[in-house]
C-alpha positions as CSV (number, residue, x, y, z in Angstrom):
1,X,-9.7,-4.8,-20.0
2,X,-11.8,-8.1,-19.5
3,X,-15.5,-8.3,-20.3
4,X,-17.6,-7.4,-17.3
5,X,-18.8,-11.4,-17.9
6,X,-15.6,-12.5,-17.5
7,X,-14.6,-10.8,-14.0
8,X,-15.9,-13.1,-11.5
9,X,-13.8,-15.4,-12.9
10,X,-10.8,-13.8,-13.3
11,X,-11.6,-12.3,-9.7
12,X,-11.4,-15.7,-8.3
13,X,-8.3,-16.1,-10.0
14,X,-6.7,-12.9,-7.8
15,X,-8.5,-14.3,-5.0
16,X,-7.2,-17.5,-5.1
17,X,-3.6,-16.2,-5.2
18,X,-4.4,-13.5,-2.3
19,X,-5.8,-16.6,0.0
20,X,-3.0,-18.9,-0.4
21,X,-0.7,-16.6,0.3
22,X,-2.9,-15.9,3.5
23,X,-3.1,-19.3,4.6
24,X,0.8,-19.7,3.7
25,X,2.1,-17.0,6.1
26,X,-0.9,-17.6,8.4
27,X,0.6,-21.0,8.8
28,X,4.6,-20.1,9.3
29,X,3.4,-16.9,11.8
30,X,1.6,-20.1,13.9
31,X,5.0,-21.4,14.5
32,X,6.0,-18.8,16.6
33,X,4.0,-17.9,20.2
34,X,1.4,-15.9,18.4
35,X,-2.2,-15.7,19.2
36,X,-4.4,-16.6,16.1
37,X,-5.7,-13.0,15.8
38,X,-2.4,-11.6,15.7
39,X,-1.1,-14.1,13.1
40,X,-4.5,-13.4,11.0
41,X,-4.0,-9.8,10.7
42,X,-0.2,-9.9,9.7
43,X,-1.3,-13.0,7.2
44,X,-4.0,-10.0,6.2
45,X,-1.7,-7.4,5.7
46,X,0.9,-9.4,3.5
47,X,-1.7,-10.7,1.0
48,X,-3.5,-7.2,1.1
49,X,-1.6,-5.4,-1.1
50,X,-0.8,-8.5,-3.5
51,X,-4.8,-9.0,-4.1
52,X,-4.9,-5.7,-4.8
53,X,-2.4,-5.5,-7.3
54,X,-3.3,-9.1,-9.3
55,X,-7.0,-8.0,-8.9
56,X,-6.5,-4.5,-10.4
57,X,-4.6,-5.8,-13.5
58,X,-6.2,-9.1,-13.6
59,X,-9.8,-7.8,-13.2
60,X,-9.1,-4.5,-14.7
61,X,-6.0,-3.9,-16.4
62,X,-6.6,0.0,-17.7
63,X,-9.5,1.6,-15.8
64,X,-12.0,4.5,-16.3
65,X,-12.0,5.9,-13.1
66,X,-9.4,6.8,-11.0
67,X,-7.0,4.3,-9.4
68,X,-6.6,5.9,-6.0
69,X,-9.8,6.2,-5.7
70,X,-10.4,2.2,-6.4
71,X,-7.4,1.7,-4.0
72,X,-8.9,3.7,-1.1
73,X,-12.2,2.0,-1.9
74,X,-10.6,-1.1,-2.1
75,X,-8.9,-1.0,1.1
76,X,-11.8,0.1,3.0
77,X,-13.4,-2.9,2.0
78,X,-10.5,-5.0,2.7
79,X,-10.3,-3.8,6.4
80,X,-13.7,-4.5,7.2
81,X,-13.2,-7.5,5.5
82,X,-10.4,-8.0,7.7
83,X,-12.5,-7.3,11.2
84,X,-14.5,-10.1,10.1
85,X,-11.8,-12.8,9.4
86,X,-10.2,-11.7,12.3
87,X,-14.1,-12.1,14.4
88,X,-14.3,-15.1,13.2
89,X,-11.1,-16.7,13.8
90,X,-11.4,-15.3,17.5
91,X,-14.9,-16.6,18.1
92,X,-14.3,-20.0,16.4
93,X,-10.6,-20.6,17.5
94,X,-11.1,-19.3,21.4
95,X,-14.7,-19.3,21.9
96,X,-15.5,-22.9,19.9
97,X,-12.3,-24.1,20.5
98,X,-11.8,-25.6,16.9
99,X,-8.8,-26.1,15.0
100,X,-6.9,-22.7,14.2
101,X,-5.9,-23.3,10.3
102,X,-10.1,-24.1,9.9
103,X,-11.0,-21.2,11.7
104,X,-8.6,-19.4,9.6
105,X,-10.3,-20.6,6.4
106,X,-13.8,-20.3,7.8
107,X,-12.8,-16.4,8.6
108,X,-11.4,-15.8,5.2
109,X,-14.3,-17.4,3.3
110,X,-16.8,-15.1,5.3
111,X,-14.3,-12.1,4.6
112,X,-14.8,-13.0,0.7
113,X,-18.2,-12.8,1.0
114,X,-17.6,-9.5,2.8
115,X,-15.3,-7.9,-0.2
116,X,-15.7,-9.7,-3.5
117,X,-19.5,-8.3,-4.4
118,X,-18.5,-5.2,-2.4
119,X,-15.8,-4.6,-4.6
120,X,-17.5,-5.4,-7.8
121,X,-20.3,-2.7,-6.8
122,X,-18.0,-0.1,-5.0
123,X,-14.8,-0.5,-5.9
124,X,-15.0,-1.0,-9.8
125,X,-18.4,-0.2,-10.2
126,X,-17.9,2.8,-12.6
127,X,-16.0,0.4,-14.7
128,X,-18.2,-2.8,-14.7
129,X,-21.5,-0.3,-15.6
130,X,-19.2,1.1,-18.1
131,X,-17.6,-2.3,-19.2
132,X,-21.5,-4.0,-19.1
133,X,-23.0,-1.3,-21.1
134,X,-20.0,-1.7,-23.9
135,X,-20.7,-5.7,-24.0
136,X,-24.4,-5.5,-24.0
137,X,-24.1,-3.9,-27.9
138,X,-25.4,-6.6,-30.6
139,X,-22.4,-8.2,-31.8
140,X,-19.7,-8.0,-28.7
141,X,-18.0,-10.6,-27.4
């Protein structure tokens, strides 16, 4: 388990890995006839589960509370996370008429600001209370 004061940076590490992969097949699904929302939400669902698994053992490793209860939380998160990338690559890509890979990045970005504090306060919050509480003794580290 990581200090609760080193999660956001180890969370940007899971991130990091979750969004390149998103961009990656967001950008191979665009070679096909697709329409941008299709190929966001298949990009979505590919890097969905990897986040999820680097993020619980980067971020977490050995937890408190129960892991399919994080999961659940976590992918309820995730999907609303995912109606907004998706929003957003539809409104900017069809509506705006910008490039498709930017709207893509411009839809993820919002969908981390969506599910990275959301996660930190619902999905691990048991654990970072518990983890913040254990680092806040005199002494830790």
């Amino acid at each position: 388990m990581v200090p609760a004061t080193r999660f956001w940076p180890l969370y940007l590490a899971a991130s990091i890995i979750s969004v390149a992969l998103t961009f990656t097949v967001f950008r191979l699904l665009l070679a096909w006839p697709m329409s941008y929302e299709d190929a966001t939400v298949i990009a979505a669902l590919f890097a969905m589960p990897v986040n999820w698994l680097v993020g619980e053992q980067l971020t977490w490793g050995v937890c408190g509370s129960s892991r399919r209860v994080r999961a659940a939380r976590y992918y309820v998160v995730y999907s609303v996370g995912l109606l907004i990338e998706v929003a957003a690559v539809h409104v900017l890509g069809h509506e705006i008429l910008i490039n498709a890979h930017a709207a893509n990045a411009i839809g993820v970005g919002l969908s981390l600001l969506w599910t990275a504090p959301l996660n930190r306060r619902w999905t691990w919050a048991q654990d970072v209370e518990r983890r913040v509480r254990r680092d806040d003794r005199p002494g830790a580290v």
